[in-house]
C-alpha positions in Angstrom: 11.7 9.1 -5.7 13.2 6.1 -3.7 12.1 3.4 -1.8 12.3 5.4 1.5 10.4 8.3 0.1 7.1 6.1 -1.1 7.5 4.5 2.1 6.7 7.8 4.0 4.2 8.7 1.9 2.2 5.6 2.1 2.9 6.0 5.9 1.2 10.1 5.9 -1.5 9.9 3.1 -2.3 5.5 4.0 -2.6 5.3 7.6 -6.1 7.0 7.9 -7.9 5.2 5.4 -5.8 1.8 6.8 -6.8 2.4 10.4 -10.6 2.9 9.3 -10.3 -0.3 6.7 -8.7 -2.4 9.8 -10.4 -0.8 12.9 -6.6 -0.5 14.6 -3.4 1.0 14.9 -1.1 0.5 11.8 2.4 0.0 11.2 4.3 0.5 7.7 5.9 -3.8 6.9 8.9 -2.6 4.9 9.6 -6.2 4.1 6.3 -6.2 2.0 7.1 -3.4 0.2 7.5 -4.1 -3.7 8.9 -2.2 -6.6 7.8 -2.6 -10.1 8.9 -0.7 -13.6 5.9 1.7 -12.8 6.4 2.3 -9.1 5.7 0.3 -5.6 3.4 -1.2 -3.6 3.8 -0.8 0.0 1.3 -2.1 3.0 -0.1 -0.7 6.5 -0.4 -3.7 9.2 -1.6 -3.7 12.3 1.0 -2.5 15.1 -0.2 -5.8 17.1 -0.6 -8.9 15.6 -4.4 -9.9 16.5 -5.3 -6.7 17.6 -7.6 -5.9 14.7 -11.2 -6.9 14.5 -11.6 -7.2 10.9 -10.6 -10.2 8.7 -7.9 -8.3 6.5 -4.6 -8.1 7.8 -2.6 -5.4 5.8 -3.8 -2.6 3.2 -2.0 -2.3 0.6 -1.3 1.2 -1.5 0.1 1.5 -4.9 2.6 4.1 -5.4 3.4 5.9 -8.8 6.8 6.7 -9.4 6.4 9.3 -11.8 3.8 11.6 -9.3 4.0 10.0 -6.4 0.0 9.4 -6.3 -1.1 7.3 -3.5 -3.7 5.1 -3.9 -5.3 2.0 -2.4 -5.1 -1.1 -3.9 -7.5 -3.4 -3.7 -7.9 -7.0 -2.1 -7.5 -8.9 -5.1 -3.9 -7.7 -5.6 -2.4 -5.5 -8.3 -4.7 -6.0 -10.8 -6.9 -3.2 -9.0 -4.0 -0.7 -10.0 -4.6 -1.1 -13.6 -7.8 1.5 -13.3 -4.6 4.0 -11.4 -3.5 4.6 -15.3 0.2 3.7 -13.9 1.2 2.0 -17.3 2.6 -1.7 -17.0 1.8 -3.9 -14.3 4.9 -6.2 -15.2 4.6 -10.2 -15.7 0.9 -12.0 -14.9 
């Protein structure tokens, strides 16, 4: 799986649960996108800068590289994939 490929699939399976988390349109920020030994993390942001309602301003989704599993990771960064079962997180 490459970089291109967990970007689309954050964009198909993320963007519904990202629109109702930030009440807007999103957008995939390829520049936020970050690869570790045990896959990526990728994040949804809104299409307009300030167009959102809600105080977050990007959902992030954790990507496995050996299934390609989508899931969202929490607020409080990476440490909310542990409980994905993705193996190691990398440095602390």
């Amino acid at each position: 799986m490459t970089r291109e490929d967990v970007e689309q699939r954050v964009r198909l399976r993320g963007e519904p649960s990202a629109r109702a988390i930030l009440g807007c349109a999103v957008r995939l920020d390829p520049v936020l996108t970050e690869e570790f030994a045990w896959g990526w993390v990728a994040y949804l942001v809104p299409q307009e800068p300030g167009d959102c309602a809600r105080r977050y301003d990007r959902v992030g989704f954790a990507c496995e590289r050996g299934h390609g599993r989508v899931e969202v990771v929490g607020t409080k960064g990476l440490a909310d994939a542990r409980r994905l079962g993705v193996g190691d997180l990398g440095p602390q």
